[in-house]
C-alpha positions in Angstrom: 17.8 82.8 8.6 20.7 85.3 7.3 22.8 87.6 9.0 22.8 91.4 8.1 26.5 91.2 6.6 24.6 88.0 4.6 21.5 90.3 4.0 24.1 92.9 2.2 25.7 90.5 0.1 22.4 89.6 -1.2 21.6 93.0 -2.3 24.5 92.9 -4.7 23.1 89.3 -6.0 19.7 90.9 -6.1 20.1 93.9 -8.3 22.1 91.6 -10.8 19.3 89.0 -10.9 16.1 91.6 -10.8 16.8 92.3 -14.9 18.6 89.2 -16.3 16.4 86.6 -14.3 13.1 85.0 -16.4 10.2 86.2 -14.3 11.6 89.6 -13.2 11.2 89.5 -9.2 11.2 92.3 -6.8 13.8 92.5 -3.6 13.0 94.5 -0.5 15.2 94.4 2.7 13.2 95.1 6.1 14.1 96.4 9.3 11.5 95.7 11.5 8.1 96.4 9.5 9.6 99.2 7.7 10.7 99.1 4.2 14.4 99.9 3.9 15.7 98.7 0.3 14.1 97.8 -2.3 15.3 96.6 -6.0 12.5 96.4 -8.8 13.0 94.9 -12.4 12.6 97.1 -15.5 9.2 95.3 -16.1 7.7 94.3 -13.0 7.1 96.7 -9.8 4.9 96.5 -6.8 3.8 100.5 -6.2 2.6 99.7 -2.5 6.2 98.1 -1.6 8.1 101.8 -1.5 10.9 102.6 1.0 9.8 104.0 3.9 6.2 102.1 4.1 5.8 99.7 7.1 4.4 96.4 5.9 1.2 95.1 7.3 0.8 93.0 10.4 -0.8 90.1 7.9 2.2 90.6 5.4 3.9 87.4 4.5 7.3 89.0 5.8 6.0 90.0 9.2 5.4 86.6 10.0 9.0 85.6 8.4 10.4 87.8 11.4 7.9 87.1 13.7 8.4 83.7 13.4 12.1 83.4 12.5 12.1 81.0 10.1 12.1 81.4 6.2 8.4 81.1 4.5 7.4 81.1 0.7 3.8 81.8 0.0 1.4 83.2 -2.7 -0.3 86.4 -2.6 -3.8 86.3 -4.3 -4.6 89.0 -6.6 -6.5 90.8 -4.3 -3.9 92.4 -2.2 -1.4 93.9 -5.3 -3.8 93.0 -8.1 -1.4 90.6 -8.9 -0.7 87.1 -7.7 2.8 86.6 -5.9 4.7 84.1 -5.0 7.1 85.1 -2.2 10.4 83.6 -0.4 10.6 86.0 2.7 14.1 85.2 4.9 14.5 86.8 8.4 17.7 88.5 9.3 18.9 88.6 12.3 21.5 90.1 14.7 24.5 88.8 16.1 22.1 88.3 19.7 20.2 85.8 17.2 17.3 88.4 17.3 15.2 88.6 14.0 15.6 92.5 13.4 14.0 92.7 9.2 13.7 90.0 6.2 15.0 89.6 2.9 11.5 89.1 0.6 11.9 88.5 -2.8 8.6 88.8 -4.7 8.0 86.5 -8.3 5.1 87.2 -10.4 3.0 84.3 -10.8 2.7 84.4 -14.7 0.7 82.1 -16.9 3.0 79.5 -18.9 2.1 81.5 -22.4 2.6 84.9 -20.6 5.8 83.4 -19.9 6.7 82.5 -23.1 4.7 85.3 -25.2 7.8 86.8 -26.0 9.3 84.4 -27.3 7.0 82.9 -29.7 4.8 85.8 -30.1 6.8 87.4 -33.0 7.6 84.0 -34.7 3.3 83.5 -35.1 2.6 86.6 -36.1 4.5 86.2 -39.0 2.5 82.8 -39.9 -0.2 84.9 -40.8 0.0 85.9 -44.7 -2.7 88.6 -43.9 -1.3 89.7 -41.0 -2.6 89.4 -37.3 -1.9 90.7 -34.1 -1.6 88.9 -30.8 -2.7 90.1 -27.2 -2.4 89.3 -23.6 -4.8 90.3 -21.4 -4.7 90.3 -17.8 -8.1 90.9 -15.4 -8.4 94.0 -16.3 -5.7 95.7 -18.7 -3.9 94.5 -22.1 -0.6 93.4 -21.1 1.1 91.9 -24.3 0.6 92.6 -28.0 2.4 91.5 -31.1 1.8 92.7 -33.9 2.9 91.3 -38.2 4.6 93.6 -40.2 1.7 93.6 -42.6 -1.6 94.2 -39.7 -1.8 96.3 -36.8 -4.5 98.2 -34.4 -2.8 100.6 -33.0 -6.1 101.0 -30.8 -4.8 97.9 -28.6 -1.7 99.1 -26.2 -0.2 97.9 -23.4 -1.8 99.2 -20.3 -5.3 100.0 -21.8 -8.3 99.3 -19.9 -10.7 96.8 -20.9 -13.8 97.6 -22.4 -17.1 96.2 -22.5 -16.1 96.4 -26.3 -13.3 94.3 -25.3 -14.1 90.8 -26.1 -11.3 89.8 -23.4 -13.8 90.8 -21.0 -16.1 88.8 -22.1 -14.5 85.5 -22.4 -13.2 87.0 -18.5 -16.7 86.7 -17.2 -18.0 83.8 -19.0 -15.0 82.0 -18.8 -15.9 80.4 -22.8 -14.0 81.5 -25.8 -14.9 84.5 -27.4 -15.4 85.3 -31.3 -17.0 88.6 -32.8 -16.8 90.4 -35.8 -15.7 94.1 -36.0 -17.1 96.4 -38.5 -15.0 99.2 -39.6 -16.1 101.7 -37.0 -14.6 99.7 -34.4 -10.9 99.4 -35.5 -11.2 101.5 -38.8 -11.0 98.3 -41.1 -13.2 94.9 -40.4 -11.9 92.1 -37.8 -12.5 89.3 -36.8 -11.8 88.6 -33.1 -10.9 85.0 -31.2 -10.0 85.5 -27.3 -9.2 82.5 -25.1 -9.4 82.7 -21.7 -6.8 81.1 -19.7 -6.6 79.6 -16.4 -5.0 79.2 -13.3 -4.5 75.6 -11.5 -7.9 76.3 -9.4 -9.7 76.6 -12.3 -10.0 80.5 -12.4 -9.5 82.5 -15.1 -6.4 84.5 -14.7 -5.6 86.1 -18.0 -6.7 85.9 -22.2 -5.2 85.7 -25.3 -6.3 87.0 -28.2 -6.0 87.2 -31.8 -7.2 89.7 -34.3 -7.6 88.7 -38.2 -8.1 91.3 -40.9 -11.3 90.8 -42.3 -11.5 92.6 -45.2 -10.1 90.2 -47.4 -12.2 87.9 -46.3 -15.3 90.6 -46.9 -14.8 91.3 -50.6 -13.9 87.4 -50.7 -17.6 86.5 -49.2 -19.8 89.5 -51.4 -18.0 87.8 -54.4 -19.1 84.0 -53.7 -22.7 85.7 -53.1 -22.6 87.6 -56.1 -21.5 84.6 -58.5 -24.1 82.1 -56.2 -26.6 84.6 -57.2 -25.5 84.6 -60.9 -25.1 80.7 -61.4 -28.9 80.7 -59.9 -29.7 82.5 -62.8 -27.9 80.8 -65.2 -28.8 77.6 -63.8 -33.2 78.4 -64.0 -32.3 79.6 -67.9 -30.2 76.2 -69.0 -33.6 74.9 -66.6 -35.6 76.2 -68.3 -33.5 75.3 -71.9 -33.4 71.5 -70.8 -37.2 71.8 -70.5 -37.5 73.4 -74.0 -34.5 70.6 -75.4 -37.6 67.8 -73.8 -40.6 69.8 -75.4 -38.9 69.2 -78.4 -37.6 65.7 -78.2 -41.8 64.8 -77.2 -43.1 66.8 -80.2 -40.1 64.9 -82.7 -41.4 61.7 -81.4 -45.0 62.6 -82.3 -43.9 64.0 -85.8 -41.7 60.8 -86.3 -45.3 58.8 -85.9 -47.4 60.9 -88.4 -45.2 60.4 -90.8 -44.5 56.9 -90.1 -48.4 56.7 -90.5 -48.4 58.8 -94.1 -45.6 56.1 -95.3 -48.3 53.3 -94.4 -51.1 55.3 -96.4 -48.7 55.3 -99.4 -48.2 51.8 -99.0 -51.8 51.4 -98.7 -52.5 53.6 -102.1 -50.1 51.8 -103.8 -52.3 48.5 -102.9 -55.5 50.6 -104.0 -53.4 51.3 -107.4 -52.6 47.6 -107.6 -56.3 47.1 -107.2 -57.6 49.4 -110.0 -55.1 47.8 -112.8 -56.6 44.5 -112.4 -60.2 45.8 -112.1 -59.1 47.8 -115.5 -57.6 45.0 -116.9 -60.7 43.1 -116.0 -62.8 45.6 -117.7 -60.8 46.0 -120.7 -61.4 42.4 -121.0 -64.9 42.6 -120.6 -65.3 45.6 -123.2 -63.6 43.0 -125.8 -65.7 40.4 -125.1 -68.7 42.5 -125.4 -67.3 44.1 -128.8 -67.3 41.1 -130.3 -70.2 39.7 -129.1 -71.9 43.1 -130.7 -70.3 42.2 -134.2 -71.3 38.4 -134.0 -75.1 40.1 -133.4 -74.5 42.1 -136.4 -76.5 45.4 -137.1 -78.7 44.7 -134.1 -75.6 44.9 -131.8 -73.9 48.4 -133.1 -75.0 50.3 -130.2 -74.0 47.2 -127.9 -70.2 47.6 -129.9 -70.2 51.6 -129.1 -70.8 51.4 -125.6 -68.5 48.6 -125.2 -65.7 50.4 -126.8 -66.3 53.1 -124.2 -65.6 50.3 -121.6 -63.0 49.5 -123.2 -61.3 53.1 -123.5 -62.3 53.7 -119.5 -60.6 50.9 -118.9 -57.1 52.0 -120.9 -57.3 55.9 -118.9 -57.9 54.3 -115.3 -55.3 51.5 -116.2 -53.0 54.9 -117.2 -53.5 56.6 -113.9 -52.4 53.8 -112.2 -48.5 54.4 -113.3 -49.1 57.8 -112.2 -50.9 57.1 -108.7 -47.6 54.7 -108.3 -45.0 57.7 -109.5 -47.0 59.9 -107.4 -46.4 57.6 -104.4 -43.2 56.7 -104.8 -42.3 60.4 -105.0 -44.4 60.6 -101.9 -42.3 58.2 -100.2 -39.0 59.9 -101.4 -40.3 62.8 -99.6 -40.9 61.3 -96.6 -37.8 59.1 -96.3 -35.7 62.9 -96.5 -38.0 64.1 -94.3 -37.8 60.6 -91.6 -33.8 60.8 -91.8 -33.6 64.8 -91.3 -36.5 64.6 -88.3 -34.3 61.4 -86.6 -31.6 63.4 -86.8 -33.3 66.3 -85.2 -34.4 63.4 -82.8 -31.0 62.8 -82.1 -29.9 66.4 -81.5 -33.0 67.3 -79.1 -31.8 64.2 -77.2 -28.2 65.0 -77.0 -29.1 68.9 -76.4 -31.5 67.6 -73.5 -28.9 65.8 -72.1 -26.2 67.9 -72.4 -28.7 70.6 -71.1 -29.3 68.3 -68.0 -25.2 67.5 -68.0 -24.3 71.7 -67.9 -27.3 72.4 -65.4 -25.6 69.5 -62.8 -22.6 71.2 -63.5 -24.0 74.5 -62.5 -25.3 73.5 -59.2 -22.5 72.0 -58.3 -20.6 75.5 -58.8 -23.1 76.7 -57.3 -22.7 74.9 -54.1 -19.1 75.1 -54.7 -19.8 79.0 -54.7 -22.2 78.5 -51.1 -19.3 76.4 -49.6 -17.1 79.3 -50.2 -19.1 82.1 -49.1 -19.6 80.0 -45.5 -15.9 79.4 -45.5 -15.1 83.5 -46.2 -17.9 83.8 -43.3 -15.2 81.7 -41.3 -12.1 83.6 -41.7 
């Protein structure tokens, strides 16, 4: 218990502290139940606590005097829509009567409401693309910070909340809160985060938001899509290529047979060639023998001698084809040697073109999932 010359002196300590102390408190001075003095902060005031209003029978500092003895208590929200903590002291008279109270009234304040000043400004400046930062309590905006390079001047101190407002969703279900805003909401896209905080009983008591510009992040996400949808494309054509590069490398293959087969026919006609000399040579022989058998037999054998000179000269034009068949071969053979070492090395290229087909299409997808992983991480900021 004070005195009332102690009561005055505390007026004087009162009005001093009311602006310079960290959580702003209200003083009033009581005579009885009425309201005789009162000293408010330049950011926190009670509207119902005026001079000249009697304070109810319930009232924290009636039963200070009542009971004459000094009492600290919190006020819910419900009675000044805001929670209290209050120290009331009775005064009393030089009878030892208690005649008023001293009450000083503290906002109960979350610990980053507390501190929102002070590192509000700091944070928003973290933010290369700007952001603004919010308070909410129950039901008004009570904070903001804004960068230097974002703001939305929609969001003031003292508005009401909205059911636009995702503060008053993450109120009611007590969750954190995100949305996207199109421009019609705020005039450019955001993206909005709200936390909702809480008291010691659990209860939500207040938010804090932050808003992100979005439209950055917008022009960042229809780019990824529009290259995902060009490397699709690209990557069905070098597909499609690779298929082309394999077509190609199958029918080389089959061509490299054929004429591995036409190289075994030449070898083979050049055994057929082979064949025909000796049979010539054969024949020749034969066509000698029979010439001179046909003069041993005298006139009786001229026609014999004729037909065997025929044999004979058969025998010298197929044994002069042969060098020819060979020649012919051979050149065959040339031929197809040029035309083995140009299709190997068109072998060679359809199998490095395949695989290098196969090497850019991997490539591809993976800048195309490069290109996905960046549209879902636009989606996120």
């Amino acid at each position: 218990m004070i005195s009332i010359d102690q009561a005055n002196g505390l007026k004087v300590f009162a009005e001093i502290q009311a602006n310079t102390a960290n959580n702003r408190p209200l003083y009033i001075m009581t005579e009885g139940d009425l309201i005789t003095w009162k000293n408010d902060s330049d950011v926190f005031d009670i509207g119902a606590l005026s001079v000249g209003v009697s304070i109810s029978s319930d009232s924290v500092t009636h039963k200070s005097i009542s009971e004459k003895k000094a009492i600290a208590e919190k006020i819910p929200r419900a009675v000044y829509g805001i929670r209290l903590l209050v120290n009331c002291i009775p005064i009393i008279d030089e009878a030892g009567n208690a005649v008023g109270a001293f009450s000083a009234f503290y906002p109960i304040l979350h610990p980053i409401a507390a501190a929102f000043d002070h590192f509000a400004s700091i944070l928003a400046e973290m933010f290369p693309e700007g952001v603004l930062l919010y308070m909410t309590d129950l039901q008004k905006y009570s904070y903001r910070q804004s960068s230097k390079v974002f703001d939305l001047p929609n969001i003031q101190v003292g508005n009401e909340l909205t059911e636009n407002d995702i503060a008053l969703n993450s109120i009611k279900t007590k969750q954190i809160t995100i949305k996207e805003f199109d421009a019609s909401t705020y005039g450019v896209p955001v993206l909005g985060v709200n936390y909702p905080l809480f008291d010691e009983n659990n209860e939500v008591v207040a938010t804090f938001g932050i808003a992100l510009p979005k439209e950055i992040a917008i022009q960042l996400r229809d780019m990824s899509e529009n290259l995902d949808h060009g490397l699709s494309g690209i990557s069905a054509a070098i597909e499609q290529l690779a298929a082309s590069a394999s077509q190609i490398h199958e029918n080389e293959q089959v061509l490299n047979k054929e004429i591995n087969g036409i190289i075994s026919l030449s070898e083979k006609i050049n055994q057929v060639s082979v064949f025909i000399k000796e049979i010539a040579d054969e024949t020749k022989m034969l066509g000698l023998n029979a010439a001179i058998e046909a003069a041993r037999a005298g006139e009786a054998g001229r026609g014999f001698g004729v037909v065997a000179e025929e044999i004979r000269k058969l025998s010298e034009q197929s044994k002069s084809t042969v060098p020819q068949i060979k020649e012919l071969t051979e050149n065959i053979k040339i031929d197809v040697d040029k035309v083995i070492e140009k299709s190997n090395g068109s072998l060679n290229s359809s199998q490095e073109q395949a695989a290098a087909s196969e090497e850019i299409t991997a490539s591809i997808e993976e800048i195309t999932s490069m290109a996905s992983e960046l549209s879902s991480i636009a989606k996120q900021l």
